[in-house]
Steps between C-alpha positions, in 0.01 A plus 500: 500500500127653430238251394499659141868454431487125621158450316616692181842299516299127582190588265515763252826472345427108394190596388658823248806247411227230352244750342784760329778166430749665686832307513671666793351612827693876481266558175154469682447862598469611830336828734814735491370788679205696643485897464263635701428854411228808675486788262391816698444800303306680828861511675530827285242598717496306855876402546395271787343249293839389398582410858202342538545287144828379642339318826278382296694337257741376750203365676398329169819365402711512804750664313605898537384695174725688285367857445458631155592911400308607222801509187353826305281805636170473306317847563150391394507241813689729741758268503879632551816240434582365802199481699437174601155304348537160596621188626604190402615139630718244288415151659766166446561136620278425840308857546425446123344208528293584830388808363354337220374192710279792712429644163319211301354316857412794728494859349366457118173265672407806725455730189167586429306340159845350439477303178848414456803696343504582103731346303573848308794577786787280322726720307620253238823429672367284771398750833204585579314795650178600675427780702269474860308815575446393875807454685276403823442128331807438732417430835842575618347910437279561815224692273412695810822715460473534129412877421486405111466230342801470233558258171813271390620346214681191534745359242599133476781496315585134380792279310240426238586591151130514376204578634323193494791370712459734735087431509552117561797592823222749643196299467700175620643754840096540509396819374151612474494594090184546317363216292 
């Protein structure tokens, strides 16, 4: 079991049941799922940056990426249905919870004039997203092979039903918000 399932199970979830009054252990709201997701609008030009995206993000999350066809043509970007422009990764249960663990202790410290995560990124239902624009935080991504440098926006989606649920689980898990 990863150190932030046992410490979110031993920790956390006493510490949500006393401050929200919740009677029943299934109520206190839990980390569903990650998505991981590279947009890559140059693969209309360079089609190899897709192949490179997906070592990448396997590196990152040491799961294979799912590749994503554009769903429309859209002549003003050059963009014809089909093509593919990104990739994405849907985390659960153990590669979840170490993805996040390198996350908040070893990839959001290395970003530069970090100064914590906004709180703007819930979406009123309880998940939360924030985008990275340097994928190289990770040092799983030798930055010596990297021929661009690519963003990602991760999603935490969460059991919460509110927001400030969701807040207290991520904060408690240790994530760097903004004061």
């Amino acid at each position: 079991m990863s150190w932030l399932k046992e410490y979110y199970l031993n920790e956390v979830r006493p510490r949500l049941m006393e401050r929200f009054n919740y009677k029943n252990v299934y109520e206190v709201p839990k980390v569903e799922k990650i998505c991981v997701n590279m947009g890559l609008g140059e693969a209309t030009i360079n089609p190899k940056i897709i192949d490179q995206a997906i070592v990448e993000l396997a590196q990152i999350t040491g799961q294979r990426p799912k590749i994503c066809k554009a769903r429309k043509s859209i002549a003003g970007f050059k963009l014809r249905k089909g093509v593919p422009i990104g990739v994405m990764v849907t985390l659960r249960k153990n590669r979840m919870y170490d993805f996040l663990t390198r996350l908040i202790n070893v990839a959001l410290p290395r970003v530069k004039d970090f100064k914590g995560l906004p709180k703007s990124g819930f979406d009123g239902r309880g998940n939360y997203t924030f985008g990275i624009t340097d994928h190289t935080i990770f040092p799983e991504v030798d930055s010596s092979k990297v021929e661009k440098i690519k963003g990602m926006s991760v999603t935490i989606v969460t059991t919460a039903e509110t927001d400030e649920e969701a807040y207290e689980l991520l904060k408690e898990l240790g994530m760097p918000f903004r004061r």
